[in-house]
N, C-alpha and C positions, 0 to 999 in steps of 0.2 A: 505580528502575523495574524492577528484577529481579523483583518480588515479584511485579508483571502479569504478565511472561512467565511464570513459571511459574502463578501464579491461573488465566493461560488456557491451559496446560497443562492442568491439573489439570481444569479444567470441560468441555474439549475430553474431552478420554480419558473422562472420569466417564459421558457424554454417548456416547463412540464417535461422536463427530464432527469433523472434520478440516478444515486453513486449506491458501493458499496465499497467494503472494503477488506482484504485478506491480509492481518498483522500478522507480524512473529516478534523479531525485537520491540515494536510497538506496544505489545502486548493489551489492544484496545484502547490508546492512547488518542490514533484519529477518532475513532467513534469519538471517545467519550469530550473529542474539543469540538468537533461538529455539533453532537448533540445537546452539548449547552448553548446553542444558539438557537433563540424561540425562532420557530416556525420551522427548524430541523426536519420532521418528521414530511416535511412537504417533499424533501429532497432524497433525505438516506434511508435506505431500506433495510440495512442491517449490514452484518461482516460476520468475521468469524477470525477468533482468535490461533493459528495453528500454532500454536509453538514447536511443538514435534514432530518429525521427519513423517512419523504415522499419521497424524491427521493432516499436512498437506496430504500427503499419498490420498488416504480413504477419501475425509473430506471434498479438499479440491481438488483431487484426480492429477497431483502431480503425480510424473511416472515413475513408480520406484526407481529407473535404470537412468531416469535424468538426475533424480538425488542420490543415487550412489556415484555415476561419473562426474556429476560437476559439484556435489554437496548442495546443502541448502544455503549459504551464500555466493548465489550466485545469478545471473542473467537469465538464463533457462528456471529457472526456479520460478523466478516474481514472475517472470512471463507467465507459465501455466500457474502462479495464483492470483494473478487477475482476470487470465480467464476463465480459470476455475470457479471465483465468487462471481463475477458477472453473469457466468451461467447459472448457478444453482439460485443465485437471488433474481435474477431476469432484470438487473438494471441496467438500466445505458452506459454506464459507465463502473470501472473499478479500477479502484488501486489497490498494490499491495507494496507490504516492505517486508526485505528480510535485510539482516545481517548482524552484525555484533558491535554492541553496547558495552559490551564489558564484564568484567574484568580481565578478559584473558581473550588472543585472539582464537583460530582456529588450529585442525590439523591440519590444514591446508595449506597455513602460510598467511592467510586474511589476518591482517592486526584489526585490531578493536577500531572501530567507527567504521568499516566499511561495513558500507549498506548498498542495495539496488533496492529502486523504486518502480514499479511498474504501473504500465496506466493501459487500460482495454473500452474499448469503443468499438465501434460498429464498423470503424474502417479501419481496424486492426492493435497491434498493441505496440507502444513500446517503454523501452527498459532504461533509465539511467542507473550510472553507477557513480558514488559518493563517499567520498575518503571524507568524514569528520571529526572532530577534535572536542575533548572535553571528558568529563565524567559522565557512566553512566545513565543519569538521569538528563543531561543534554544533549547525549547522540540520539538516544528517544528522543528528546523532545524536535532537535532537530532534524531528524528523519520525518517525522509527522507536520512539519511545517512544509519541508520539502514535496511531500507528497500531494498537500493544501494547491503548491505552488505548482507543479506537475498539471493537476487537474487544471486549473486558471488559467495556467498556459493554452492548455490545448482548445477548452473554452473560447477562449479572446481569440486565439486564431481561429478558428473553423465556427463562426456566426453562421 
């Protein structure tokens, strides 16, 4: 999956247009696989770790009454924190991820690896949703590859 992060490097800079990114399960996992690729800094402007229901809310302005009715895994959720970090960072683009890693699922019923990914752009935003498999440290990591691929997608289509 190296090959996305840098493909959306490359189409990002080509373009002079730039990402951000709002984690939770992630736990700054996109940052920190973007930003080991030199010339990073041409492309990402930064993120913001939320993990807790109070820094979406404060932070990226999800609405308390969307994370108390739908919880934080959920599609209304990634939506208002992609556009939440697109706005307070002013990138062209942002993703975010929430859902659960592990160990245990939610009170909602969400078993572990469900994630949504959200992706925000100028001609609006949208949400996928992603049942994954594995421990821990591979629903991150595959979430964060997910989201690499998200961004490329929308990329490659909209030249």
């Amino acid at each position: 999956m190296h090959n996305t992060q840098q493909e959306v490097l490359r189409l990002l800079t080509q373009r002079g247009k730039s990402f951000s990114a709002a984690e939770s399960c992630t736990g700054g996992l996109i940052a920190k696989m973007f930003t080991d690729l030199p010339g990073a800094s041409r492309a990402f402007v930064g993120g913001v770790v939320s993990y807790t229901n109070g820094v979406k809310h404060r932070v990226l302005g999800v609405p308390e009454e969307v994370l108390e009715r739908c919880g934080a895994v959920s599609e209304p959720v990634a939506e208002a924190m992609a556009r939440g970090v697109r706005h307070i960072t002013g990138s062209d683009y942002a993703v975010s991820v929430t859902g659960l890693a592990g160990p245990e699922g939610d009170e909602r019923g969400n078993p572990v690896g469900t994630v949504f990914i959200g992706l925000a752009a100028c001609d609006g935003t949208e949400v996928v949703r992603l049942q994954l498999s594995g421990d821990r440290e591979a629903v991150r990591q595959q979430a964060a590859e997910h989201a690499f691929a998200l961004l490329w997608r929308h990329l490659t289509e909209n030249q």
